[in-house]
PQR file of N, CA, C, O and H, with PARSE charges and radii, in Angstrom:
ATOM      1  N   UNK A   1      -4.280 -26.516  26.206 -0.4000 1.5000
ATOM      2  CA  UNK A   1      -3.582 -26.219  24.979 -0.0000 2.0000
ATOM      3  C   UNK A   1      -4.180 -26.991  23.811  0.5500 1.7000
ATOM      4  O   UNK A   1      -4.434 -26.332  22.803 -0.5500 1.4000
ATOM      5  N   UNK A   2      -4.441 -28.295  23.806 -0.4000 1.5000
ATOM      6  CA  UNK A   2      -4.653 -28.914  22.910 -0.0000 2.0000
ATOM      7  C   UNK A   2      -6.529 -28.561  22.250  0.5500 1.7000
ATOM      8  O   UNK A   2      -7.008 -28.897  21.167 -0.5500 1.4000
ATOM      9  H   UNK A   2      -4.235 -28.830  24.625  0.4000 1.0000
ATOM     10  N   UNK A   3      -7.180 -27.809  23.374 -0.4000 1.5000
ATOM     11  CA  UNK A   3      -8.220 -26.924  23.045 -0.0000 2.0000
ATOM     12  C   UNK A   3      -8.245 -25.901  21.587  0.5500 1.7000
ATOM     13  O   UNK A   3      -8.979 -25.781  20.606 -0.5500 1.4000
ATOM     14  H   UNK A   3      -6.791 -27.536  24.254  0.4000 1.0000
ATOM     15  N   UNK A   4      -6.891 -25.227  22.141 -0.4000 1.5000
ATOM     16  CA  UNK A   4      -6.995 -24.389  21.003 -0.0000 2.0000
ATOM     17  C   UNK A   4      -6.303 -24.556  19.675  0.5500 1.7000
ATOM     18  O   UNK A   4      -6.309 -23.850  18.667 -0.5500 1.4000
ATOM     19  H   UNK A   4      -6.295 -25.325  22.938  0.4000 1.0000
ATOM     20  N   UNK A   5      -5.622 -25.851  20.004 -0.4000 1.5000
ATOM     21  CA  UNK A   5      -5.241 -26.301  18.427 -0.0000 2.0000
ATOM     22  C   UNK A   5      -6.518 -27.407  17.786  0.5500 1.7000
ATOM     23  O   UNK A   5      -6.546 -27.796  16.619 -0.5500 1.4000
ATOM     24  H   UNK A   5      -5.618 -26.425  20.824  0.4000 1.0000
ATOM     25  N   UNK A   6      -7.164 -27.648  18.472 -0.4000 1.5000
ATOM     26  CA  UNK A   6      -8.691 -28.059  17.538 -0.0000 2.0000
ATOM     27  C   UNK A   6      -9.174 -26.773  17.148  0.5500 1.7000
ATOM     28  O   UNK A   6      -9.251 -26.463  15.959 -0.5500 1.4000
ATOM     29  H   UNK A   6      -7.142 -27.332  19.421  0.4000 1.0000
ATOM     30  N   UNK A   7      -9.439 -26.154  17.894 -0.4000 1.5000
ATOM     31  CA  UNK A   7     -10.552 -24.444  17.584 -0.0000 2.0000
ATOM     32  C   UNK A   7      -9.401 -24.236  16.358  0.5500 1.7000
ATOM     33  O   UNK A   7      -9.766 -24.679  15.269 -0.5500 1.4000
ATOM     34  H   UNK A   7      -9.376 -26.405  18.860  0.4000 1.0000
ATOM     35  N   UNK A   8      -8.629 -23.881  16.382 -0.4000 1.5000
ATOM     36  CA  UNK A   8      -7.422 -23.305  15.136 -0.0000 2.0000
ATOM     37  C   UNK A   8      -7.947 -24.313  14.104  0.5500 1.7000
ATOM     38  O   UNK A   8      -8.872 -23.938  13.383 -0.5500 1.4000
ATOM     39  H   UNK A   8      -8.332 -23.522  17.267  0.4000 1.0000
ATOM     40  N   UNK A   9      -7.512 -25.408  13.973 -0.4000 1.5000
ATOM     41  CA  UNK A   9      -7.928 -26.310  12.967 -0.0000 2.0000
ATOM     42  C   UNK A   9      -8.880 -27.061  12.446  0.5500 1.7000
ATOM     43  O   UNK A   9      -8.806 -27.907  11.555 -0.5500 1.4000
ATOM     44  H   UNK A   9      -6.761 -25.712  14.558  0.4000 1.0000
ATOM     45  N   UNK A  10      -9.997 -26.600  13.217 -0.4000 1.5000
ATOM     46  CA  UNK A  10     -11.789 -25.945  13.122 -0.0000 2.0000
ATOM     47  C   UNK A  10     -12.230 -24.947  11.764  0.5500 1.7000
ATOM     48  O   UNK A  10     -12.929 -24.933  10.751 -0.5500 1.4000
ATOM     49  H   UNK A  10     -10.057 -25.913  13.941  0.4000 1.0000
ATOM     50  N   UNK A  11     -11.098 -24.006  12.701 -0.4000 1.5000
ATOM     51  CA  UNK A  11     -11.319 -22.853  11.982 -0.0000 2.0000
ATOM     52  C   UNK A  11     -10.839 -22.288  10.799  0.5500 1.7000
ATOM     53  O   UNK A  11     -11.116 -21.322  10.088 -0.5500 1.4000
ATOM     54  H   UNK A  11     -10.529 -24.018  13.524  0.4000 1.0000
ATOM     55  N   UNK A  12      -9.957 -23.283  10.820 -0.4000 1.5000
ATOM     56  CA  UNK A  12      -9.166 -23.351   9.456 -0.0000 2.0000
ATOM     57  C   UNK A  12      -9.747 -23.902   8.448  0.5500 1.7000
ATOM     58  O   UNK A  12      -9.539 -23.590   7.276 -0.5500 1.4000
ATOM     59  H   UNK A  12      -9.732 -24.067  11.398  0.4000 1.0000
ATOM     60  N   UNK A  13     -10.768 -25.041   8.965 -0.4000 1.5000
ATOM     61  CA  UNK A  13     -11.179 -26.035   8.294 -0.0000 2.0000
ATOM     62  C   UNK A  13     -12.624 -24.994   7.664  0.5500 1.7000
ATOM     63  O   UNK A  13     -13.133 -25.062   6.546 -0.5500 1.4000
ATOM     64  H   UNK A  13     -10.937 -25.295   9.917  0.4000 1.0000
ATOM     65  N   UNK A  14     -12.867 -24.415   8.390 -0.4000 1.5000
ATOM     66  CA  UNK A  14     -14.807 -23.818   8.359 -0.0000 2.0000
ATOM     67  C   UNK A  14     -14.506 -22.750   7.595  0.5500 1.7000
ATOM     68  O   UNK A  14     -15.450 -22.267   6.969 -0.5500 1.4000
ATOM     69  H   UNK A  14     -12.454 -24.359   9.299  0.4000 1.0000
ATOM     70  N   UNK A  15     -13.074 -22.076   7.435 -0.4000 1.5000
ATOM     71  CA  UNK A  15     -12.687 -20.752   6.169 -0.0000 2.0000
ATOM     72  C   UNK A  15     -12.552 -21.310   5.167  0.5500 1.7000
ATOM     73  O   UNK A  15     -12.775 -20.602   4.185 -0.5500 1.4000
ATOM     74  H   UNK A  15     -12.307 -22.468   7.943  0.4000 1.0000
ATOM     75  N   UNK A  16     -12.261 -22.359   4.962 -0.4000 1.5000
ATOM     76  CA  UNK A  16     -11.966 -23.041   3.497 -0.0000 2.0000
ATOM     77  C   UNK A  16     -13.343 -23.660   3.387  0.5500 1.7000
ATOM     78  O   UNK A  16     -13.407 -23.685   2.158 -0.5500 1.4000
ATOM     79  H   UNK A  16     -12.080 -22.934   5.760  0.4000 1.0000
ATOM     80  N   UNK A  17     -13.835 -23.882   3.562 -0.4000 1.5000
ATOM     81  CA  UNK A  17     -15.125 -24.123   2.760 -0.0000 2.0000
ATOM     82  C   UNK A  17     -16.317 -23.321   3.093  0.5500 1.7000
ATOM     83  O   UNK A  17     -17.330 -23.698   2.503 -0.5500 1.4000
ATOM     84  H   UNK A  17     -13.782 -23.862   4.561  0.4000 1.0000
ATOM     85  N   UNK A  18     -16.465 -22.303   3.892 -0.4000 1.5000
ATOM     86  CA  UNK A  18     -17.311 -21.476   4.275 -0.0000 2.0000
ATOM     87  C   UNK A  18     -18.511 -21.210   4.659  0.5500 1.7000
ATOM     88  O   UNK A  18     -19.344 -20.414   4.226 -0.5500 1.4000
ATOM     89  H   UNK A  18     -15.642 -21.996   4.372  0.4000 1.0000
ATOM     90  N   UNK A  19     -18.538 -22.510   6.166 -0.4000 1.5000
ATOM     91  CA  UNK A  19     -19.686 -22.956   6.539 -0.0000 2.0000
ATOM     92  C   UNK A  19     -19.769 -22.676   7.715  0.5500 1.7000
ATOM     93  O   UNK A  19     -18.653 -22.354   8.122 -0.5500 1.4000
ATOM     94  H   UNK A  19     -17.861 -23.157   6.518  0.4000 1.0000
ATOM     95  N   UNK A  20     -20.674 -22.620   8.649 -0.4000 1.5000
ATOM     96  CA  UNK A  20     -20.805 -22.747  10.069 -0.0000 2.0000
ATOM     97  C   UNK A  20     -20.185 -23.493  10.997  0.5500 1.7000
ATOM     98  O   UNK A  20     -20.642 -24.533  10.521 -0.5500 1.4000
ATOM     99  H   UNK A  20     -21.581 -22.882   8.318  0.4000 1.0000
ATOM    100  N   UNK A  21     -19.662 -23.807  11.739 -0.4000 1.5000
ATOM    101  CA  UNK A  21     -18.529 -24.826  12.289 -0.0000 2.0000
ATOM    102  C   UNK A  21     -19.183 -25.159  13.361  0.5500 1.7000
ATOM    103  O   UNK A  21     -18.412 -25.576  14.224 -0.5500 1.4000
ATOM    104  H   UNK A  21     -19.292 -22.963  12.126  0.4000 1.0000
ATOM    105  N   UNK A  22     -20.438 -25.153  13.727 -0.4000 1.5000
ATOM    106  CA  UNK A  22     -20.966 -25.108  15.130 -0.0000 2.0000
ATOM    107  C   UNK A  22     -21.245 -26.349  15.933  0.5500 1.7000
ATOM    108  O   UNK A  22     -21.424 -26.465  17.146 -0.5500 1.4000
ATOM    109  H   UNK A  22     -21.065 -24.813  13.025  0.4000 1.0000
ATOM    110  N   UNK A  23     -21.239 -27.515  14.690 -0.4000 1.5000
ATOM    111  CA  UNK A  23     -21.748 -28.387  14.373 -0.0000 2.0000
ATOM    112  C   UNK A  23     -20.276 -30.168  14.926  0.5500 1.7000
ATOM    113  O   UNK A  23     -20.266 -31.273  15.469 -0.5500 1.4000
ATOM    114  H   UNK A  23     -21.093 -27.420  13.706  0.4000 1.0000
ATOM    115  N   UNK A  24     -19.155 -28.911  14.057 -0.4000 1.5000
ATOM    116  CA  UNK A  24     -17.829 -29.680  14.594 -0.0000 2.0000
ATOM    117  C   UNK A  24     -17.514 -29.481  15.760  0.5500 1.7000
ATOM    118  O   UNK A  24     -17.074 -30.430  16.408 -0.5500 1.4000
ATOM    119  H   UNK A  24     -19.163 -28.014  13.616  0.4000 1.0000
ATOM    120  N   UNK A  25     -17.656 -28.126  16.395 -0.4000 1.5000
ATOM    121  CA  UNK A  25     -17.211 -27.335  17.272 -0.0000 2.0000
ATOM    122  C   UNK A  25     -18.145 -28.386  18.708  0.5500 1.7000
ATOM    123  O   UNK A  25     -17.617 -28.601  19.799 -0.5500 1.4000
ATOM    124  H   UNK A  25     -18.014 -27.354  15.869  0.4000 1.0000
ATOM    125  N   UNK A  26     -19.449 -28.847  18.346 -0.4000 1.5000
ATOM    126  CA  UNK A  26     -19.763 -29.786  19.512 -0.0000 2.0000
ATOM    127  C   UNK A  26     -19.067 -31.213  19.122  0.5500 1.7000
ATOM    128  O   UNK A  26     -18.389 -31.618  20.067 -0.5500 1.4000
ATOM    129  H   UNK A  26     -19.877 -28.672  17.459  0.4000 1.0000
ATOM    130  N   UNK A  27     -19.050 -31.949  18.172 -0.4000 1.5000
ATOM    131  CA  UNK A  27     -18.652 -32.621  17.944 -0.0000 2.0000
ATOM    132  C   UNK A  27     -17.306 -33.037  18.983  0.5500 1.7000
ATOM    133  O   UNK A  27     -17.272 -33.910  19.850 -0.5500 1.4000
ATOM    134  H   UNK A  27     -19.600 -31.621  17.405  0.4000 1.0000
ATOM    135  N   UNK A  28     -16.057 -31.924  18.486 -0.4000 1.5000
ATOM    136  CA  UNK A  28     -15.137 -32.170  19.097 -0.0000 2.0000
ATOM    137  C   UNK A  28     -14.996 -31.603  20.738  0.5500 1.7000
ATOM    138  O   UNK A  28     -13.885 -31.802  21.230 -0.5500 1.4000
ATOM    139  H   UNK A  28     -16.085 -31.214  17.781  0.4000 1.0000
ATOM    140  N   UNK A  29     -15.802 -31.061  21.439 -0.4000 1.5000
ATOM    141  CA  UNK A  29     -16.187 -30.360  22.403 -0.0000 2.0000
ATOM    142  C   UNK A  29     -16.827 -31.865  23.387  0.5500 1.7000
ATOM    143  O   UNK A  29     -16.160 -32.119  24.391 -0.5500 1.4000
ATOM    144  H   UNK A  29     -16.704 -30.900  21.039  0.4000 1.0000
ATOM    145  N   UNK A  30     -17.572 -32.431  23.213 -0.4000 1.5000
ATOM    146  CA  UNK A  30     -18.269 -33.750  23.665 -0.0000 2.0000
ATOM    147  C   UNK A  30     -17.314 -34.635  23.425  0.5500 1.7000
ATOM    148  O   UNK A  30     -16.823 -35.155  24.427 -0.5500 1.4000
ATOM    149  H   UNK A  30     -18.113 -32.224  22.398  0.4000 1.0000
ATOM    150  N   UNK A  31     -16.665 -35.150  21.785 -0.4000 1.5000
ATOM    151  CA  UNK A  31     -16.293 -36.896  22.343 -0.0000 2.0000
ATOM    152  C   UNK A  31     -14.450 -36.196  22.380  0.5500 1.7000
ATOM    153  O   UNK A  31     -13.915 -37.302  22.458 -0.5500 1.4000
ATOM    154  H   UNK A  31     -17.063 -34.727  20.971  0.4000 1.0000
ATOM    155  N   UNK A  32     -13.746 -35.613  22.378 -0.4000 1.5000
ATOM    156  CA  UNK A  32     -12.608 -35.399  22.125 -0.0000 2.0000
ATOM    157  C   UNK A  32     -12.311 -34.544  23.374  0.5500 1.7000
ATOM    158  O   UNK A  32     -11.201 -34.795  23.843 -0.5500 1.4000
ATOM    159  H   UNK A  32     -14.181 -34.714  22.315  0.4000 1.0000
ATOM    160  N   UNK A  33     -13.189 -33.357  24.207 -0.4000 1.5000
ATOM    161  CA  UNK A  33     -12.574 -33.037  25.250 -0.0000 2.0000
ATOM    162  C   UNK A  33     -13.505 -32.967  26.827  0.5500 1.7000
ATOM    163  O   UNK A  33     -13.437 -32.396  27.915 -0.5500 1.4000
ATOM    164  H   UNK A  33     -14.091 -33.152  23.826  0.4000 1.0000
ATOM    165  N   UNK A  34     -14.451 -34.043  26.035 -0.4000 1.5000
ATOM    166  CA  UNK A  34     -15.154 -34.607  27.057 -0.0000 2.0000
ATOM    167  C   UNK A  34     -15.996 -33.574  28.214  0.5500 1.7000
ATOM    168  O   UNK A  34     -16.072 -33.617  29.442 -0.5500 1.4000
ATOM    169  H   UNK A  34     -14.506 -34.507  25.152  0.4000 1.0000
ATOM    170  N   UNK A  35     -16.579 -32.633  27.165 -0.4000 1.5000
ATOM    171  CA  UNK A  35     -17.235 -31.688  28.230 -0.0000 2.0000
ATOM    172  C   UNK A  35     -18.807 -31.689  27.883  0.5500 1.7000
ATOM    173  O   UNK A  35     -19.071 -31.895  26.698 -0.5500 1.4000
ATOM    174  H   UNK A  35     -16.517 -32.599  26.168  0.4000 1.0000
ATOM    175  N   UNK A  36     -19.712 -31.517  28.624 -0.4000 1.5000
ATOM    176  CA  UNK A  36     -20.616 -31.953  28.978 -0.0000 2.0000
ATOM    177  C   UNK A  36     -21.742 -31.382  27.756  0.5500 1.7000
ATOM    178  O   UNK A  36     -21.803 -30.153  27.709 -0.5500 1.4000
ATOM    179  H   UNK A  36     -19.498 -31.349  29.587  0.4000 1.0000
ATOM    180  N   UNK A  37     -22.657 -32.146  26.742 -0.4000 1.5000
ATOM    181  CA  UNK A  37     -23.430 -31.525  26.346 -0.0000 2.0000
ATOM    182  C   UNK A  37     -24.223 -30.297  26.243  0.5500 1.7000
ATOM    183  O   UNK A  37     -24.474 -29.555  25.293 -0.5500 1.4000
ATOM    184  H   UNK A  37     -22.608 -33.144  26.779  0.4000 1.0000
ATOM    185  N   UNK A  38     -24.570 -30.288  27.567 -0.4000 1.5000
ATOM    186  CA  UNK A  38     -25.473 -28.998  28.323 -0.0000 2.0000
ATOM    187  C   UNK A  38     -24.358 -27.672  28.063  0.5500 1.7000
ATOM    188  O   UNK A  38     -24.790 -26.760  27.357 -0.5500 1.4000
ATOM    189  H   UNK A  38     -24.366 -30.891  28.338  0.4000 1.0000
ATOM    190  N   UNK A  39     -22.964 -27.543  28.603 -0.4000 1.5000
ATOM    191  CA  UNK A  39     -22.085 -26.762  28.240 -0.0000 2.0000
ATOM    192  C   UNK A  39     -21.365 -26.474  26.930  0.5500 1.7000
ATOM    193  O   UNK A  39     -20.785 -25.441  26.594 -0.5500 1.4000
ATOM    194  H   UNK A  39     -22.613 -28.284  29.176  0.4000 1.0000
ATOM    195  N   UNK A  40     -21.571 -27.904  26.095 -0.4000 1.5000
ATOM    196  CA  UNK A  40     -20.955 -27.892  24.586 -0.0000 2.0000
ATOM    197  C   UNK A  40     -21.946 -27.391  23.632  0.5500 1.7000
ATOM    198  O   UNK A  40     -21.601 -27.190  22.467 -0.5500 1.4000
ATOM    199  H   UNK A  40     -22.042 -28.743  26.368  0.4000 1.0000
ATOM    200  N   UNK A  41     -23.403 -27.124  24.102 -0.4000 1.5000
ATOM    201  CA  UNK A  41     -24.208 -27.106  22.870 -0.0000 2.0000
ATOM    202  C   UNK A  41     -23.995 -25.094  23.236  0.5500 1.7000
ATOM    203  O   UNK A  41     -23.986 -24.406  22.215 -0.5500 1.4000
ATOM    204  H   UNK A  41     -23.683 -27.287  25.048  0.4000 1.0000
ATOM    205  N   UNK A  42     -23.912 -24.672  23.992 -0.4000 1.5000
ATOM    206  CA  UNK A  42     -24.405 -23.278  24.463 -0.0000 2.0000
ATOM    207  C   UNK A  42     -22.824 -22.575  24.023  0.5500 1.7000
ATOM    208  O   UNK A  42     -22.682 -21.381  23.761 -0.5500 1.4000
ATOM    209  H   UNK A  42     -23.920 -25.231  24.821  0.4000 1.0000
ATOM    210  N   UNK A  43     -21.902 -23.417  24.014 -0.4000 1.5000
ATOM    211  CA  UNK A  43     -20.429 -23.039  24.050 -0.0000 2.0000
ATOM    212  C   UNK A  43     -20.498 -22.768  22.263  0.5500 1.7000
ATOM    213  O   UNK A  43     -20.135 -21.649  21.898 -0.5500 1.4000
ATOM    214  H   UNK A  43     -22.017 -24.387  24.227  0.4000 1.0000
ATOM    215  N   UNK A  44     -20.888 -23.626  21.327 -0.4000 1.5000
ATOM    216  CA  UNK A  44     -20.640 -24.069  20.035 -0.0000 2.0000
ATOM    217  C   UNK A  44     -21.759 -22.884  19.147  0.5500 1.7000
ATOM    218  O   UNK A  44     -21.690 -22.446  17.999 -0.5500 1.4000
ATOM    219  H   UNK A  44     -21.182 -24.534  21.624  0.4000 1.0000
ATOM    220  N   UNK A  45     -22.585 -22.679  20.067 -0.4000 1.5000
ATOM    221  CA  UNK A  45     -23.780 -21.299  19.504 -0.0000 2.0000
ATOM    222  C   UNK A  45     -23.141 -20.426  19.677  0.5500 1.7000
ATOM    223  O   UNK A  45     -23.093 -19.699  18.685 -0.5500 1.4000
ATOM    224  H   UNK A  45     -22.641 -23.035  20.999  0.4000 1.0000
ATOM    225  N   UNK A  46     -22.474 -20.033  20.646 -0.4000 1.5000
ATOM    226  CA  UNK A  46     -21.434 -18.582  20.922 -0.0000 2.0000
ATOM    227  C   UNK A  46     -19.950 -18.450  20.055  0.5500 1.7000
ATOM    228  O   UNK A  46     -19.258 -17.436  19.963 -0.5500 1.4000
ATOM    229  H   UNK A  46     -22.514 -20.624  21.452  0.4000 1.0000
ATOM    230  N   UNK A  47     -19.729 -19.584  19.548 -0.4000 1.5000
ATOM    231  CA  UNK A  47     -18.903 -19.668  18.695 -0.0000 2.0000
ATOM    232  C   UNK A  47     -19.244 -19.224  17.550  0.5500 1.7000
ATOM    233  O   UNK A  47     -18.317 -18.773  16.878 -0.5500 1.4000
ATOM    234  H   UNK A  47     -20.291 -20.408  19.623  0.4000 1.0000
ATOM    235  N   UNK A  48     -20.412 -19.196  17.040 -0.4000 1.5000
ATOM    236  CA  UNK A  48     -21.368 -19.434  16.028 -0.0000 2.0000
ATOM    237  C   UNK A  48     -21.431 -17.778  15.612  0.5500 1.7000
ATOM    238  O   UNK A  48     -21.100 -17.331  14.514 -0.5500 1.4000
ATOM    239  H   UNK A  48     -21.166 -19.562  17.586  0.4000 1.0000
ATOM    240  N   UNK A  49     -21.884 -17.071  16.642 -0.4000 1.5000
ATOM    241  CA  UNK A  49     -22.491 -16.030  16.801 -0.0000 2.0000
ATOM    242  C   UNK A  49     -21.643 -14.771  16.025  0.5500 1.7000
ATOM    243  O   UNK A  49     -22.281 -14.055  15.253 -0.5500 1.4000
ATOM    244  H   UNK A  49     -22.152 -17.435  17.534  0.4000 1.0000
ATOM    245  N   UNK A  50     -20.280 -14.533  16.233 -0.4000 1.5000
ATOM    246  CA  UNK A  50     -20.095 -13.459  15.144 -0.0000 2.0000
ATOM    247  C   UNK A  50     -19.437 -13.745  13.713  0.5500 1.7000
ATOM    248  O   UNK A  50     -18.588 -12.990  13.238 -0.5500 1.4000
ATOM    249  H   UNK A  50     -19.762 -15.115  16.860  0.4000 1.0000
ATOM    250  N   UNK A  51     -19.865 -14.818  13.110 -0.4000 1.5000
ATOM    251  CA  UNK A  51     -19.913 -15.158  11.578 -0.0000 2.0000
ATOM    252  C   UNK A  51     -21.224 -14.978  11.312  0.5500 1.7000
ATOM    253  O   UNK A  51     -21.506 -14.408  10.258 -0.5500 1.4000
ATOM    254  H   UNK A  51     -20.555 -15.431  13.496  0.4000 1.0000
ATOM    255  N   UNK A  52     -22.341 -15.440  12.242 -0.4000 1.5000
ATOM    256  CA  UNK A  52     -24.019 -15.115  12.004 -0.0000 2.0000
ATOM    257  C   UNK A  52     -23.760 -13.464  12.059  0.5500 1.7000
ATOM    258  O   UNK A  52     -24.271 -12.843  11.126 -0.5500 1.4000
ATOM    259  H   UNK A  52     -22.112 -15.902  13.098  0.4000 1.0000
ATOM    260  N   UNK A  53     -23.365 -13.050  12.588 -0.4000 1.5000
ATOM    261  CA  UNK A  53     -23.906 -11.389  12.891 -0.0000 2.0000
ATOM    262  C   UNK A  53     -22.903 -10.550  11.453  0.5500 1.7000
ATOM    263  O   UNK A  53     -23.347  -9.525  10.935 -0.5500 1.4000
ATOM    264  H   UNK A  53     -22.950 -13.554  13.345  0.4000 1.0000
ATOM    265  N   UNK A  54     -22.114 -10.923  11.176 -0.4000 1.5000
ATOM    266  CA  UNK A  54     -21.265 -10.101  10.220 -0.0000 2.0000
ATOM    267  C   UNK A  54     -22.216 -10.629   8.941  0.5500 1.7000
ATOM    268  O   UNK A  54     -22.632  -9.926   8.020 -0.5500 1.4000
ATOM    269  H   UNK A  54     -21.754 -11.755  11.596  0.4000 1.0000
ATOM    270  N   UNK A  55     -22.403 -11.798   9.104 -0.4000 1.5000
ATOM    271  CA  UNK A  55     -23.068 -12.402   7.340 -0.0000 2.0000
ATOM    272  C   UNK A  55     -24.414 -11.514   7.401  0.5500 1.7000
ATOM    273  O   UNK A  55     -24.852 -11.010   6.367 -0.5500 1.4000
ATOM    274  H   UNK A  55     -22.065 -12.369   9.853  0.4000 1.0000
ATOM    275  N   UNK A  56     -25.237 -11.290   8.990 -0.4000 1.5000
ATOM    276  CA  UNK A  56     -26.094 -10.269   8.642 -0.0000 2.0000
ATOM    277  C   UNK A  56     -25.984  -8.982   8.250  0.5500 1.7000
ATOM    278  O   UNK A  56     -26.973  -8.360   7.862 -0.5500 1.4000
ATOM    279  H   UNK A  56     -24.882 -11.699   9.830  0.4000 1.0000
ATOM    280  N   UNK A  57     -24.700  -8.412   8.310 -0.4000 1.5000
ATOM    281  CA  UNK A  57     -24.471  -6.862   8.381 -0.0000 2.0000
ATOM    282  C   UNK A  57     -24.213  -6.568   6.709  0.5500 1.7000
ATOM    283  O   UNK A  57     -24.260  -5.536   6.039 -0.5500 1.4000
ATOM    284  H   UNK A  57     -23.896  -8.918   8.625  0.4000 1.0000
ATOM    285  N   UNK A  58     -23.895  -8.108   6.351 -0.4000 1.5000
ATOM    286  CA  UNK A  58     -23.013  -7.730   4.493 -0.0000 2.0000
ATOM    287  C   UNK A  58     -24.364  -8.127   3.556  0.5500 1.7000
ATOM    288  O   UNK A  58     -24.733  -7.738   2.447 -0.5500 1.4000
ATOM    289  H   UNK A  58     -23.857  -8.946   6.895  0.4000 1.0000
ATOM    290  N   UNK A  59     -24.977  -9.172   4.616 -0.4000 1.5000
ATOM    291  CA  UNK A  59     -26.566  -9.262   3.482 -0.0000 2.0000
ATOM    292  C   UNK A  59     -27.843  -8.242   4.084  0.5500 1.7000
ATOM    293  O   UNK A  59     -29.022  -8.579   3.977 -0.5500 1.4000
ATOM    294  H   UNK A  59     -24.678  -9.487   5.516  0.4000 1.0000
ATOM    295  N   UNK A  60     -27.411  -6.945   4.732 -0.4000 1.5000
ATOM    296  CA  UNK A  60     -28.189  -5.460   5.140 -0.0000 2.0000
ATOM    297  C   UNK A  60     -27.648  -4.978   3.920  0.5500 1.7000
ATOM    298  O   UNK A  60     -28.218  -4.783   2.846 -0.5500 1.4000
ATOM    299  H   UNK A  60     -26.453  -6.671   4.819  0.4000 1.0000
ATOM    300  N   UNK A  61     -26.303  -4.791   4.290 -0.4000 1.5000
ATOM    301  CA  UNK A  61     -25.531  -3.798   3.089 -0.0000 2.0000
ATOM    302  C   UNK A  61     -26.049  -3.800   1.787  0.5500 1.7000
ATOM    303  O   UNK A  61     -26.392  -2.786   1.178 -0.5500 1.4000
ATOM    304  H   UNK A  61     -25.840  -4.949   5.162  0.4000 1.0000
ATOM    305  N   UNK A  62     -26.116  -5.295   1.239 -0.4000 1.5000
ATOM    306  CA  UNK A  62     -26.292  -4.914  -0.042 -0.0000 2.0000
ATOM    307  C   UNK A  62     -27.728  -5.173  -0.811  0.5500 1.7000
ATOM    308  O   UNK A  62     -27.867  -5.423  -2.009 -0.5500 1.4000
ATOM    309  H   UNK A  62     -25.837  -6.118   1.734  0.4000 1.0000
ATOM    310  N   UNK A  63     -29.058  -5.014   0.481 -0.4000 1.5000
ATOM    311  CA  UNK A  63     -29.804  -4.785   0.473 -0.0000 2.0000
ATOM    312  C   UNK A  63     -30.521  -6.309   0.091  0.5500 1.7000
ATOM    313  O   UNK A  63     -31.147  -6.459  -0.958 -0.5500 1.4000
ATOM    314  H   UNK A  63     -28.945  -4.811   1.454  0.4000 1.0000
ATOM    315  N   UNK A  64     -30.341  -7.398   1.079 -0.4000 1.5000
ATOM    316  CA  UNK A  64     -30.789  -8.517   0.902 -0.0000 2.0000
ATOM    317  C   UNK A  64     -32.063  -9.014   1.844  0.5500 1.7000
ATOM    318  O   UNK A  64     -32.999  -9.803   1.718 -0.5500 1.4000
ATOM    319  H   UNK A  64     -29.833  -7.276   1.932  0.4000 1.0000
ATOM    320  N   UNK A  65     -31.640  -8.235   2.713 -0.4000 1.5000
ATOM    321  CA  UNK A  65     -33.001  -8.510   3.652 -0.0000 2.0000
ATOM    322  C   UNK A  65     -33.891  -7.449   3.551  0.5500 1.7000
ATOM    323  O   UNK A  65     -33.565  -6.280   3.344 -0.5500 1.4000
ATOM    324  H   UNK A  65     -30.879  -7.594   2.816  0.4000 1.0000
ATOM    325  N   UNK A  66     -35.393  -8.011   3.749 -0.4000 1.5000
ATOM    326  CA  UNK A  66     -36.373  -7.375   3.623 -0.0000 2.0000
ATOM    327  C   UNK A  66     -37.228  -7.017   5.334  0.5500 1.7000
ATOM    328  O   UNK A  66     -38.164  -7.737   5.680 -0.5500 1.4000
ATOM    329  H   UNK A  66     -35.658  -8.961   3.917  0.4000 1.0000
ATOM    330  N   UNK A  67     -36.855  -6.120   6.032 -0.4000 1.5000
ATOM    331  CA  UNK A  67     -37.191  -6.406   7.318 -0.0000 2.0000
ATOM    332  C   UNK A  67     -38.526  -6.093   7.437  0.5500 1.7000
ATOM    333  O   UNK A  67     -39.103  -6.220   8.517 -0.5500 1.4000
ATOM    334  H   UNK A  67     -36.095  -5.535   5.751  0.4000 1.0000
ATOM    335  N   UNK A  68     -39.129  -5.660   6.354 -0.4000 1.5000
ATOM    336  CA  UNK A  68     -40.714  -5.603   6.373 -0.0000 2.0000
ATOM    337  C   UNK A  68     -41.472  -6.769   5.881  0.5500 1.7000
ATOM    338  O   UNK A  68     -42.676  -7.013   5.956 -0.5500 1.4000
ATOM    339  H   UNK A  68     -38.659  -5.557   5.477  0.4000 1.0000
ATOM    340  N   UNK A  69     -40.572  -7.384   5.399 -0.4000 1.5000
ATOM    341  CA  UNK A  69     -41.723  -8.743   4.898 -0.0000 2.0000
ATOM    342  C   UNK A  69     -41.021  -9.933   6.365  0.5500 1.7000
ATOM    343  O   UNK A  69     -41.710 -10.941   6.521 -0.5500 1.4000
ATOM    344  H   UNK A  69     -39.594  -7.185   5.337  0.4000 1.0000
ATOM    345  N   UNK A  70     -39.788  -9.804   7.312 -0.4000 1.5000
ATOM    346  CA  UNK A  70     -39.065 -10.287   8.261 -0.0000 2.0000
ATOM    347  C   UNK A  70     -39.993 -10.167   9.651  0.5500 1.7000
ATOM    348  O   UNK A  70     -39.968 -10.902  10.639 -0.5500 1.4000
ATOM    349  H   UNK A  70     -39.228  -8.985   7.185  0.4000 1.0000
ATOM    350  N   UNK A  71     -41.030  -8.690   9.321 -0.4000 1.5000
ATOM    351  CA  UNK A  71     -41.706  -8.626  10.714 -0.0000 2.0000
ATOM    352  C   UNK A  71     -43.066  -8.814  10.758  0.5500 1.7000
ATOM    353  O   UNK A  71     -43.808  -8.560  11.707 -0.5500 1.4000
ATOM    354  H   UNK A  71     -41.051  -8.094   8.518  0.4000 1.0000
ATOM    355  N   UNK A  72     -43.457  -9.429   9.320 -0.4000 1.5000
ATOM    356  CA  UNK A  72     -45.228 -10.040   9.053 -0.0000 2.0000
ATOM    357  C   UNK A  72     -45.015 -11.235   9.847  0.5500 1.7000
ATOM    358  O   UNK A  72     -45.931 -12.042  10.004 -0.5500 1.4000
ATOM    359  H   UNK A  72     -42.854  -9.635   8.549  0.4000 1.0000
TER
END
């Protein structure tokens, strides 16, 4: 339980200022629920992963990426 009231107040924390949380997310994952690096770093990237994938879909949309100068 007390898992998902850090992740909640993570995530609360990473909408109000509008950053990547991946960073807290090991942070408190290692010294606060004591789980193992090797599992906290791979856990905190998958966390990561659909704020990376939506921020790619809204900077496609409005024509921010260049996937031809992306595949030189």
């Amino acid at each position: 339980m007390i898992s998902v009231i850090y992740g909640l107040l993570i995530g609360i924390f990473i909408s109000l200022i509008g950053g990547g949380g991946a960073s807290l997310y090991l942070g408190v994952l290692t010294s606060q629920l004591k789980v193992a690096t090797a599992v906290a770093v791979p856990t905190s990237l998958f966390v990561a992963l659909p704020a990376l994938f939506f921020g790619f879909l809204t900077q496609v949309r409005i024509h921010n990426v260049r996937f031809k100068l992306g595949n030189v």
